[in-house]
N, CA, C and O atoms as a GROMACS GRO file, in nm:
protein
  408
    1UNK      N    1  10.436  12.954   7.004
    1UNK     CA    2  10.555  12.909   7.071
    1UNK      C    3  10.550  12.949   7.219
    1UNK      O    4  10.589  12.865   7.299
    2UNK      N    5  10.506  13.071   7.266
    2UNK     CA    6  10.530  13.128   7.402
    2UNK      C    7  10.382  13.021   7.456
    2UNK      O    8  10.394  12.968   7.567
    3UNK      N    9  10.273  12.998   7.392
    3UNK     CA   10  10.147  12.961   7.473
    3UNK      C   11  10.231  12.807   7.518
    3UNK      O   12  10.236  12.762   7.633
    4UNK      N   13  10.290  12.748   7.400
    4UNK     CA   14  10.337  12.588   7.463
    4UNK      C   15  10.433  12.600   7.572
    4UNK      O   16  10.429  12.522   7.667
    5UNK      N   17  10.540  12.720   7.560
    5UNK     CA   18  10.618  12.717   7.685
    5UNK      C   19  10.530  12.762   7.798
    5UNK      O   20  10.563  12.735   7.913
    6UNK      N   21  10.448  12.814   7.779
    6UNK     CA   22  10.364  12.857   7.918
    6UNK      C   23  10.310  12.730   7.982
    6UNK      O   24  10.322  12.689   8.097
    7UNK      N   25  10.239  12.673   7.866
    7UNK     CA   26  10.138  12.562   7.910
    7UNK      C   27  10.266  12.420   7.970
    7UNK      O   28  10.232  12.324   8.040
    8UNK      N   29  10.360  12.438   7.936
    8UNK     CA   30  10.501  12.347   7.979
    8UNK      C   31  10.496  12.390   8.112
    8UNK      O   32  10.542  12.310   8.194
    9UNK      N   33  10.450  12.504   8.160
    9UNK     CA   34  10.547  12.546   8.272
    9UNK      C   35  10.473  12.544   8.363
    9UNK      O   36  10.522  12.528   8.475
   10UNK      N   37  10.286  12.565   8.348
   10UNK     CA   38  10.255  12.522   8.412
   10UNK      C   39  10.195  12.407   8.450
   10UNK      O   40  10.132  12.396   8.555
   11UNK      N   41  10.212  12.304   8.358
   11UNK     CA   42  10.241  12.124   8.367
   11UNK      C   43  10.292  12.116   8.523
   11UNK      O   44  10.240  12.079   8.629
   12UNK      N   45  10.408  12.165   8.487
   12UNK     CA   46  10.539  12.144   8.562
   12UNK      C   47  10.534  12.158   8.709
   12UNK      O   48  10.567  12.078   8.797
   13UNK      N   49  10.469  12.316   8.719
   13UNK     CA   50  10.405  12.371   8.846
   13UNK      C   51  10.326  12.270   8.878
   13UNK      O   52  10.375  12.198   8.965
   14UNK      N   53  10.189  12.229   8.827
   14UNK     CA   54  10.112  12.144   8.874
   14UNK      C   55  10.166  12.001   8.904
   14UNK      O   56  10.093  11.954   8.992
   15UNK      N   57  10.252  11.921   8.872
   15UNK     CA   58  10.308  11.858   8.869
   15UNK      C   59  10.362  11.838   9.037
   15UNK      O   60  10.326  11.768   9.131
   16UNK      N   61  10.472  11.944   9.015
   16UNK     CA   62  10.493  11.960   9.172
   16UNK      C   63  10.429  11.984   9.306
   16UNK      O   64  10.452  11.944   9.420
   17UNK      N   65  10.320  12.085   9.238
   17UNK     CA   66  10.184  12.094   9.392
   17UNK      C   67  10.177  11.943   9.416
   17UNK      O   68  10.215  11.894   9.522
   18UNK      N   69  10.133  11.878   9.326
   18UNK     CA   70  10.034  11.765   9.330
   18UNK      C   71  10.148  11.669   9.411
   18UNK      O   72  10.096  11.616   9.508
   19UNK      N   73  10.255  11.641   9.399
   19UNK     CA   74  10.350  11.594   9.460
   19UNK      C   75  10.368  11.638   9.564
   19UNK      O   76  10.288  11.572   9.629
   20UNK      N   77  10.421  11.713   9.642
   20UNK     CA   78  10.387  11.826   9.754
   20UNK      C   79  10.242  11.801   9.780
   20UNK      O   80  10.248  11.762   9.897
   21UNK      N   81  10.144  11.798   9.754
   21UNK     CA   82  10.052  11.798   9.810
   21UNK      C   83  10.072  11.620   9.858
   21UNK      O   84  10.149  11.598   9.952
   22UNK      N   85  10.024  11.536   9.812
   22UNK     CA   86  10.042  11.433   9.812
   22UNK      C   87  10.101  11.354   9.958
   22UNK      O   88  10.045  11.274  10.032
   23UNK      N   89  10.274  11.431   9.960
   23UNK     CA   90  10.302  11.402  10.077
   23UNK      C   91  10.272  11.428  10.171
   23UNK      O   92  10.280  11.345  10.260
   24UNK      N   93  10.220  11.566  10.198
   24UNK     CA   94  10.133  11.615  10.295
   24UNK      C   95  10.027  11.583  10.370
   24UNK      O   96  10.009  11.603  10.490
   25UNK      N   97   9.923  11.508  10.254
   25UNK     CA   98   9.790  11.456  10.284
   25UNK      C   99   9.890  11.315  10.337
   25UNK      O  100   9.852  11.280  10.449
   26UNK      N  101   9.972  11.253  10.298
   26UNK     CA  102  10.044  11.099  10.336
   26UNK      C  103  10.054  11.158  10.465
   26UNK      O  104   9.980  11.098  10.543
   27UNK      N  105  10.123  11.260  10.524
   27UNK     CA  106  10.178  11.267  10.653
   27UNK      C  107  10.016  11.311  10.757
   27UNK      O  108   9.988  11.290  10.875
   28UNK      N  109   9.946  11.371  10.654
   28UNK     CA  110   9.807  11.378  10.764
   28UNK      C  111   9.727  11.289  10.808
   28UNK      O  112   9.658  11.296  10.910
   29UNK      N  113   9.737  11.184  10.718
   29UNK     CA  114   9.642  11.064  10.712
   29UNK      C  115   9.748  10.915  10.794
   29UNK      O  116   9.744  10.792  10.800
   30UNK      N  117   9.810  10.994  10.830
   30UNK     CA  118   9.994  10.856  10.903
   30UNK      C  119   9.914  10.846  11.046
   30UNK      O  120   9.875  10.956  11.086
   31UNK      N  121   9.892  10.765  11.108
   31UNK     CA  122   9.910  10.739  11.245
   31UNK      C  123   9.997  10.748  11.296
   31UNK      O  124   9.998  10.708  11.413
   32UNK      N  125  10.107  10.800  11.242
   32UNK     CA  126  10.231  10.807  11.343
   32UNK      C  127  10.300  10.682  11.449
   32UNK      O  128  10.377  10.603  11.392
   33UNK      N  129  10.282  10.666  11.563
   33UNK     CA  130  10.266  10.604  11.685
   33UNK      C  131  10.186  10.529  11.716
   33UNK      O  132  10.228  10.443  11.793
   34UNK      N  133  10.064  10.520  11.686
   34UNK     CA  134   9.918  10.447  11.659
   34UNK      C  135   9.942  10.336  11.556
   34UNK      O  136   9.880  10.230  11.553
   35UNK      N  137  10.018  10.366  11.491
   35UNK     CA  138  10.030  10.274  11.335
   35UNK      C  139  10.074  10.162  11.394
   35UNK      O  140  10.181  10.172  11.454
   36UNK      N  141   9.999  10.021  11.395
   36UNK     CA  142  10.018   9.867  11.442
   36UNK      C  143  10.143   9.822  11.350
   36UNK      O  144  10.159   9.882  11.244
   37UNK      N  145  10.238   9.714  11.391
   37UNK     CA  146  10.364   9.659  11.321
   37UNK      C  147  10.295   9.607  11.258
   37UNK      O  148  10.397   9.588  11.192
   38UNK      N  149  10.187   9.539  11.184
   38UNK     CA  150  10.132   9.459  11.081
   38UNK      C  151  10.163   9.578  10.964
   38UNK      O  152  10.252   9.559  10.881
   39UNK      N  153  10.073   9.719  10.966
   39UNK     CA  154  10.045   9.797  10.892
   39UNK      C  155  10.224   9.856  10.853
   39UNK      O  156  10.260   9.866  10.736
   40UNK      N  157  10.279   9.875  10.922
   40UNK     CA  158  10.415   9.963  10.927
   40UNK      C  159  10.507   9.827  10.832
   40UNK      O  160  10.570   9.842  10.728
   41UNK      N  161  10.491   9.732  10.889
   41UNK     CA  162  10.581   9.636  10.821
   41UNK      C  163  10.530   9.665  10.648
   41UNK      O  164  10.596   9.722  10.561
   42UNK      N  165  10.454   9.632  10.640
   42UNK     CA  166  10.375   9.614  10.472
   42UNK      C  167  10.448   9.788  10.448
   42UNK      O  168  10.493   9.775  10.334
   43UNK      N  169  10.478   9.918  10.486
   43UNK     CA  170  10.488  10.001  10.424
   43UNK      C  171  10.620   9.973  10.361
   43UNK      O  172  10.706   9.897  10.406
   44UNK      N  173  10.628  10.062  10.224
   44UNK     CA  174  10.756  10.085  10.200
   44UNK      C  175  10.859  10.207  10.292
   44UNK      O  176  10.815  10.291  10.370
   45UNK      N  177  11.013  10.182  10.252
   45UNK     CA  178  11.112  10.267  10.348
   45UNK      C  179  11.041  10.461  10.354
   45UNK      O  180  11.046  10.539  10.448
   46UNK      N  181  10.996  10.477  10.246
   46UNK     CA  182  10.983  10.599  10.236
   46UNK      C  183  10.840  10.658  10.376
   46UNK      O  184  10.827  10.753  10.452
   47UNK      N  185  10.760  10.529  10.341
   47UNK     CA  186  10.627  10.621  10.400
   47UNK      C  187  10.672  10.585  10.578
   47UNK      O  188  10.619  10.647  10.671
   48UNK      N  189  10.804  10.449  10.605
   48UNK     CA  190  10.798  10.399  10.683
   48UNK      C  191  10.916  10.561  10.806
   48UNK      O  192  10.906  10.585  10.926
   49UNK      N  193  10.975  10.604  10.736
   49UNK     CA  194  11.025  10.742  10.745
   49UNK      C  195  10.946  10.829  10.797
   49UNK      O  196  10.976  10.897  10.895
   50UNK      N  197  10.822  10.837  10.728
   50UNK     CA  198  10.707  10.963  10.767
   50UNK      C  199  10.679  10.905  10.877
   50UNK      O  200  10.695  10.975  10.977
   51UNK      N  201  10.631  10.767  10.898
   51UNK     CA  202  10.573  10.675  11.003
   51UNK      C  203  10.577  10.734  11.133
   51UNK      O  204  10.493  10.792  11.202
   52UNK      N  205  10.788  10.681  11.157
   52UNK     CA  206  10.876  10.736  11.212
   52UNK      C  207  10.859  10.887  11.270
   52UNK      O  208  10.821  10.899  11.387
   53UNK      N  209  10.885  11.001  11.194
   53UNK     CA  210  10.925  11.098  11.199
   53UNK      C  211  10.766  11.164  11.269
   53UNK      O  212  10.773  11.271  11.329
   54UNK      N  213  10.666  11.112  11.260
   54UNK     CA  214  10.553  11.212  11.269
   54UNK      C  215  10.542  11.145  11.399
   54UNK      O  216  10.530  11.224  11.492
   55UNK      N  217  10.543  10.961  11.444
   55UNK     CA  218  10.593  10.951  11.601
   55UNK      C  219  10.703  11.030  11.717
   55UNK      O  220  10.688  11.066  11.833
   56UNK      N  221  10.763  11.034  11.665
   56UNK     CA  222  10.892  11.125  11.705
   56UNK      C  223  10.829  11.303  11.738
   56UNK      O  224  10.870  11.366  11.836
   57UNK      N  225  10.742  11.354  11.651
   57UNK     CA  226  10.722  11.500  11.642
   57UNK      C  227  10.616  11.456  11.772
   57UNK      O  228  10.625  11.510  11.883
   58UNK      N  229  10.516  11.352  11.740
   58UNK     CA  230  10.466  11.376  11.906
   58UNK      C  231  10.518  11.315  12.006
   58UNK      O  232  10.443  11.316  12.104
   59UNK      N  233  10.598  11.272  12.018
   59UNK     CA  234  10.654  11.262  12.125
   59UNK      C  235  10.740  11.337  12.185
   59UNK      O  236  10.755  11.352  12.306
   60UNK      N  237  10.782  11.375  12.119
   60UNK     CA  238  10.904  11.551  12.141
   60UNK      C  239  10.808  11.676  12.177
   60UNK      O  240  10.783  11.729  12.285
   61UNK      N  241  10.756  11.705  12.028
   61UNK     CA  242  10.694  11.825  12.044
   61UNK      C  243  10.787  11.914  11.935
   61UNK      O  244  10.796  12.036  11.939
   62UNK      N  245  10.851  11.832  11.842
   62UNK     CA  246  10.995  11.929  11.746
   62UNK      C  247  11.028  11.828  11.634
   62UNK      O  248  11.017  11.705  11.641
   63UNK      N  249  11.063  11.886  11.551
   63UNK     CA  250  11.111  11.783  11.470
   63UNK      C  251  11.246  11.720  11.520
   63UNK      O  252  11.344  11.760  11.583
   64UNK      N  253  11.202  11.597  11.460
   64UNK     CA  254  11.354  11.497  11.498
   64UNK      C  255  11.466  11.512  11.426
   64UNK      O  256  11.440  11.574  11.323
   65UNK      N  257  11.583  11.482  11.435
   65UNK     CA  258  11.711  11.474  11.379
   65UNK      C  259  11.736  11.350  11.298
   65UNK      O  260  11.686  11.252  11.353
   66UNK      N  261  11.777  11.333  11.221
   66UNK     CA  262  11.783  11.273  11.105
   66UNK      C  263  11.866  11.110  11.180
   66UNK      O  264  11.868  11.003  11.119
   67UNK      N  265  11.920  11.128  11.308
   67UNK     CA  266  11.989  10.990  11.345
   67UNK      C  267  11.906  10.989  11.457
   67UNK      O  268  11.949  10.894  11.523
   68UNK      N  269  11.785  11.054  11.537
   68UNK     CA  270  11.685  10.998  11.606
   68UNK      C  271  11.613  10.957  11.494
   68UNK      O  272  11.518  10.900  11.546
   69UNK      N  273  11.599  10.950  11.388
   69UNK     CA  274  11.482  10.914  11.308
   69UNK      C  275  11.531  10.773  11.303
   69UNK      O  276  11.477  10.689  11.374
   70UNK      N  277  11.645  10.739  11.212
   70UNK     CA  278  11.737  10.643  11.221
   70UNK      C  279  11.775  10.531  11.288
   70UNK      O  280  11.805  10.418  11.250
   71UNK      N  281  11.766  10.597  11.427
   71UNK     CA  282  11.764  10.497  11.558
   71UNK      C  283  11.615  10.443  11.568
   71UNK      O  284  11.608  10.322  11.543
   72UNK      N  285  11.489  10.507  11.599
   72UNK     CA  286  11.390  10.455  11.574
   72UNK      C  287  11.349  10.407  11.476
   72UNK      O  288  11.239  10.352  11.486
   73UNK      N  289  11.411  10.406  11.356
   73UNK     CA  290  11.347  10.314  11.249
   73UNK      C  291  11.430  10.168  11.303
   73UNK      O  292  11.351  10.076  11.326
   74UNK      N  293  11.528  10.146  11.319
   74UNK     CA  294  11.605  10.013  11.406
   74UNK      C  295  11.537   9.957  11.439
   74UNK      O  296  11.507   9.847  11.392
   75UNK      N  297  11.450  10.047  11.597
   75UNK     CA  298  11.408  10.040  11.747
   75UNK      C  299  11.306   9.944  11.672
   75UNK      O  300  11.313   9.823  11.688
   76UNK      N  301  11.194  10.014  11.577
   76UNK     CA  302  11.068   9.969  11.592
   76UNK      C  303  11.082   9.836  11.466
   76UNK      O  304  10.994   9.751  11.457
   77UNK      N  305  11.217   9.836  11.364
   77UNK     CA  306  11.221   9.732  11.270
   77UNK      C  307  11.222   9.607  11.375
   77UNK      O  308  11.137   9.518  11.375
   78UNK      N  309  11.350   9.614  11.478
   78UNK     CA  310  11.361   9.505  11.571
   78UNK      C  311  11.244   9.477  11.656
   78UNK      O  312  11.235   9.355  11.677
   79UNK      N  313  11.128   9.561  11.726
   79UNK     CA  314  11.024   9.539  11.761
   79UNK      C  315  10.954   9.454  11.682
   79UNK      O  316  10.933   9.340  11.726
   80UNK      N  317  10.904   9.489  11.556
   80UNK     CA  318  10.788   9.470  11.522
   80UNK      C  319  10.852   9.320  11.447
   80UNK      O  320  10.772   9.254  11.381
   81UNK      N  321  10.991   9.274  11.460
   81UNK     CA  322  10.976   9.172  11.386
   81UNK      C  323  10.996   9.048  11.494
   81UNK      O  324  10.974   8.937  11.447
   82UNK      N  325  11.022   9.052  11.588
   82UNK     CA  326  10.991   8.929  11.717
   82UNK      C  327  10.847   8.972  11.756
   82UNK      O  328  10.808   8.885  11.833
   83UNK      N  329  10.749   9.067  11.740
   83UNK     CA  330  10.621   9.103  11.794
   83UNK      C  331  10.544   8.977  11.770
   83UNK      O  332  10.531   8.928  11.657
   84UNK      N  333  10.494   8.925  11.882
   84UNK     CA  334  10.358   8.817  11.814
   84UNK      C  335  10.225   8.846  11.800
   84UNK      O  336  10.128   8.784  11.757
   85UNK      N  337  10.246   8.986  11.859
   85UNK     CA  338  10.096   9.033  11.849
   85UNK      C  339  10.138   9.178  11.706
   85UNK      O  340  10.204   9.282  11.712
   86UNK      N  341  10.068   9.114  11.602
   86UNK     CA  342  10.051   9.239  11.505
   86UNK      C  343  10.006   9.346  11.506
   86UNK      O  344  10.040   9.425  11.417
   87UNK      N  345   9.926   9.380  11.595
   87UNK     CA  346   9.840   9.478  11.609
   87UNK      C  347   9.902   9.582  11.749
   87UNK      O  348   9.831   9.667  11.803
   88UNK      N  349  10.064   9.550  11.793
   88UNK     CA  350  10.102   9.604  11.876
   88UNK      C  351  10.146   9.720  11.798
   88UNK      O  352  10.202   9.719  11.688
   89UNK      N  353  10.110   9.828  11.875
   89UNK     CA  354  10.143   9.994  11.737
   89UNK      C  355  10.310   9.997  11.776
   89UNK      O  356  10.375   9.928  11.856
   90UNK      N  357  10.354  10.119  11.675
   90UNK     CA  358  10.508  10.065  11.673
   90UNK      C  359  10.550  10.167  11.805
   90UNK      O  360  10.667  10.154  11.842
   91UNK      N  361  10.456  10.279  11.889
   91UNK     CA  362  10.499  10.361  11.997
   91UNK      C  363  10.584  10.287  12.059
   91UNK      O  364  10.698  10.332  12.075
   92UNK      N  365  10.554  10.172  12.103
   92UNK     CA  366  10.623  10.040  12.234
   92UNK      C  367  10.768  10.014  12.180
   92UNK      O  368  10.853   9.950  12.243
   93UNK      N  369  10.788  10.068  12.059
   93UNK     CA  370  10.956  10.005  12.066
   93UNK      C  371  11.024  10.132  12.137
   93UNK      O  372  11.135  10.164  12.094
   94UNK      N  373  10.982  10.190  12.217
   94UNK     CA  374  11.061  10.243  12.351
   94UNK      C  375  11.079  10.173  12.472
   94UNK      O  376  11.078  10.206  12.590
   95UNK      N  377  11.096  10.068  12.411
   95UNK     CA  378  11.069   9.951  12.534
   95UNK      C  379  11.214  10.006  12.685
   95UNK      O  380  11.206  10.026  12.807
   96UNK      N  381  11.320  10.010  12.588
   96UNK     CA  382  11.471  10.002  12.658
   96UNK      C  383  11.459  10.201  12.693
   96UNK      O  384  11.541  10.257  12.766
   97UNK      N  385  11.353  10.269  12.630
   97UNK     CA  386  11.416  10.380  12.706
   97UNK      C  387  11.519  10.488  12.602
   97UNK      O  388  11.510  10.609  12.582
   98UNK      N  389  11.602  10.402  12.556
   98UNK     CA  390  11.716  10.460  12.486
   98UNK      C  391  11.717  10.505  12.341
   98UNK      O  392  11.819  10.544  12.284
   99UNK      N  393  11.582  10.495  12.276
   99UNK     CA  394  11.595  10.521  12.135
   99UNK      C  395  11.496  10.656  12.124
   99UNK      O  396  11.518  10.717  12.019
  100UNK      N  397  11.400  10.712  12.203
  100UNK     CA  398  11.351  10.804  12.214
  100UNK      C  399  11.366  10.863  12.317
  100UNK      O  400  11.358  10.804  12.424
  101UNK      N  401  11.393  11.011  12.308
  101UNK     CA  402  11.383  11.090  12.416
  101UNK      C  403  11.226  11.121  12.450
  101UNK      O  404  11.136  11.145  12.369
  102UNK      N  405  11.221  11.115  12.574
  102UNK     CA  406  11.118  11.200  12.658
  102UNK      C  407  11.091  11.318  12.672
  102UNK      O  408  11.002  11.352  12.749
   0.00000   0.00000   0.00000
C-alpha cells in the first residue's frame, strides 16, 4: 500500500517537472521579437502570450505587466493581420510608439 502511494506521488512529481520543464524549453526556443507574423499567427493564445511576453522582457530589460502584455498582444494581432509581407517579425508593431515602452 505505502510503495503504490509512493510510486503515485512520484508520477505526480514527474508529471509536473515535465510540464514546468516543457514551458521553459517553449520560452527558450520562442523568438520572442524575431518571431515573423506568418509563424505567430499559426500559434495558439497560450504560446502567443510567451511570444509576447519574452518580446517585451527584451525590450524592457524586466518583466512586463500583465496589461503591457495585453496591449501588445492587440498591437501585434492588428499588425500582423493588414501585414502583406509575412515574414515581417511581430517587433514592428511598435509602429505608433504607444504600445511599448522604451
Amino acid at each position: 500500500m505505502k510503495a503504490t502511494k509512493a510510486r503515485a506521488g512520484l508520477l505526480i512529481a514527474a508529471a509536473v517537472l515535465t510540464l514546468t520543464g516543457c514551458t521553459e524549453i517553449e520560452r527558450a526556443m520562442n523568438k520572442g521579437g524575431d518571431t515573423p507574423c506568418r509563424e505567430y499567427v499559426e500559434q495558439d493564445q497560450k504560446t502567443q502570450r510567451v511570444t509576447i511576453t519574452k518580446f517585451l522582457e527584451e525590450q524592457q530589460g524586466a518583466e512586463p505587466s500583465g496589461t503591457n502584455v495585453d496591449l501588445s498582444i492587440a498591437a501585434v494581432n492588428a499588425l500582423c493581420s493588414v501585414q502583406a509581407n509575412a515574414d515581417t517579425p511581430i517587433e514592428r508593431a511598435d509602429v505608433a510608439g504607444i504600445f511599448i515602452r522604451k
